[in-house]
C-alpha positions, 0 to 999 in steps of 0.5 A: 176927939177931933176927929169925931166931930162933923167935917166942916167944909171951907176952900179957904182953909189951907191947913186943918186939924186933919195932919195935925199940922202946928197951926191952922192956915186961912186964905184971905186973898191970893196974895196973903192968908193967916197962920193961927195958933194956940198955947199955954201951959202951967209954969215951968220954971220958978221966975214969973218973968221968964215963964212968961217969956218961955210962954210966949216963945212956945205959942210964936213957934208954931207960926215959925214952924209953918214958915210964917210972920207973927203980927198980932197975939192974944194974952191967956191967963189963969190965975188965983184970986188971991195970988200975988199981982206982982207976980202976975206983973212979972209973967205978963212983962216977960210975955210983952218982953218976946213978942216985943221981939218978935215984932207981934203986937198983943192987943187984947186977951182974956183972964179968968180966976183959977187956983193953978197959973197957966199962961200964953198966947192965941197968935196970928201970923201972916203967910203968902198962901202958896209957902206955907210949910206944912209937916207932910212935905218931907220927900225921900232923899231929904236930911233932918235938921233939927235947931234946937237940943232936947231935954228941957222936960227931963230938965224941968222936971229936975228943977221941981224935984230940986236936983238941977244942977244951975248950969242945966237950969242956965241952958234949959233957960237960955234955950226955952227962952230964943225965939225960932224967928231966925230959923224960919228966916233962913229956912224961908231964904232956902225956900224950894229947898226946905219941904217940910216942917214942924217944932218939936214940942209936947209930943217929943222928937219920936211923936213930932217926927211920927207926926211928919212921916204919916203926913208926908208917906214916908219913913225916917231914920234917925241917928241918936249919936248925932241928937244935940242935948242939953247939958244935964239931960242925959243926967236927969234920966238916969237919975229919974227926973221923968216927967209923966209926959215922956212917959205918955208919950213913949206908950203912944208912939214907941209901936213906930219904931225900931232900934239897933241894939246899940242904944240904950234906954237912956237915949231911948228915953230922951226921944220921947221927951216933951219939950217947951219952947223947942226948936224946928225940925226941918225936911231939907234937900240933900244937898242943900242941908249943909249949906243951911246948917252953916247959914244959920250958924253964921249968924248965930243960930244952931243946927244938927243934922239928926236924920234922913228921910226915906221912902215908905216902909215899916218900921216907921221910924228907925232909930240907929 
């Protein structure tokens, strides 16, 4: 629908809708502009508390997929009228608890009376204008890094329908709760060397990387062996822990790609997986890749290589 609407024209915007980049950039000086993001959602996990964190995990990685600094957030609330204030308490303190973390400020935001809960943040980062990182500057030649493992909507999904076991509740949990700050840090210490970037969220790993490909004119082969995964997520596919997003967006983009016979639709599946709070996928020099997998190891991060960038053809995407 965006895309229907008038074309406004402002050389102070770096970044638009038009890519469909994580967030929007605005220049406010040669020296600084502002990285702006949305998000909030229903909750996903049953404590209040750690569905406010999760929320605000999901709304700041944005600002770090663009490279950025979060400063200030927004809080948005819906909640029912006659629901439990403590329990509202509780989302709102796990909220505080990681932009606390983050070192972002909330300041103020908004709340409205509804029967369904939905939570999370409208955030503003700070960013030097010309290091942005924006999804279409993935070259050919480039490896992928990707900073977190898949599967935490096949995992919530189990967890609705009861059939999670707690060790894929813990590391889901563990997952959808630590922030991309330190891997924004350590990609901005690679600076020259990391040429795009976006986070792989409701579109999945496929939707995400096909949004990095058409933005950057290139192709992507990607290597399911190598795909971290959370524990249980191949588990839950196979036990029909689908959720409809996967599914939605599997008859969106699965027209890009290309499989070699030897995967299976388990796997298959697990590409299009919407996730929360997921990690970075970053376009990263050749050879520079390894040395940022292990810088962020070393300080306790984590990071796979998944994939490699190639020149423009068809297949988009191709899965080995």
């Amino acid at each position: 629908m965006l895309g229907k609407l008038a074309r406004q024209h402002d050389p102070n915007v770096l970044v638009g809708f038009e890519t469909a980049d994580d967030a929007g950039v605005y220049k406010i000086s040669p020296d600084l502009a502002l990285v702006q993001t949305v998000d909030f959602f229903t909750p996903i996990v049953d404590d209040p508390y750690t569905f406010g964190q999760i929320a605000a995990v999901n709304a700041l990685s944005d600002v770090y997929a663009m490279g950025g600094r979060p400063v200030s957030s927004l809080a948005m609330v819906c909640f029912p009228e006659k629901g439990d204030l403590e329990v509202l308490g509780q989302i709102l303190a796990g909220g505080l608890s990681k932009m606390v973390e983050a070192e972002c400020t909330v300041i103020g935001g908004h709340s409205i009376r509804d029967e369904e809960i939905k939570f999370g943040y409208a955030v503003t980062g700070m960013i030097h204008p010309d290091k942005v990182l924006l999804n279409g500057g993935a070259r050919a030649g480039d490896l992928l890094v990707l900073t977190k493992a898949l599967g935490t909507g096949v995992i919530s999904t189990a967890i609705k329908q009861g059939k999670a076991q707690p060790a894929w509740i813990e590391a889901a949990t563990k997952s959808m709760t630590t922030l991309n700050k330190l891997g924004a840090e350590v990609a901005a210490e690679f600076a020259g060397d990391v040429h795009g970037a976006t986070d792989i969220t409701g579109f999945g790993l496929v939707g995400h990387v096909r949004e990095m490909a058409l933005a950057s004119h290139v192709s992507v082969r990607i290597d399911s062996a190598k795909l971290p995964l959370l524990p249980g997520a191949l588990e839950c596919v196979r036990a029909g822990s689908v959720p409809q997003g996967l599914k939605s967006n599997r008859e969106f983009a699965e027209c890009t790609v290309e499989y070699v016979p030897a995967v299976d639709e388990t796997t298959k599946a697990i590409l299009f997986d919407p996730q929360t709070a997921g990690g970075l996928l970053l376009s990263i020099s050749a050879n520079e890749a390894d040395l940022f997998v292990r810088a962020l190891q070393t300080r306790g991060g984590d990071a796979t290589i998944i994939g490699e960038v190639l020149s423009q053809a068809k297949p988009l995407i191709v899965i080995l």
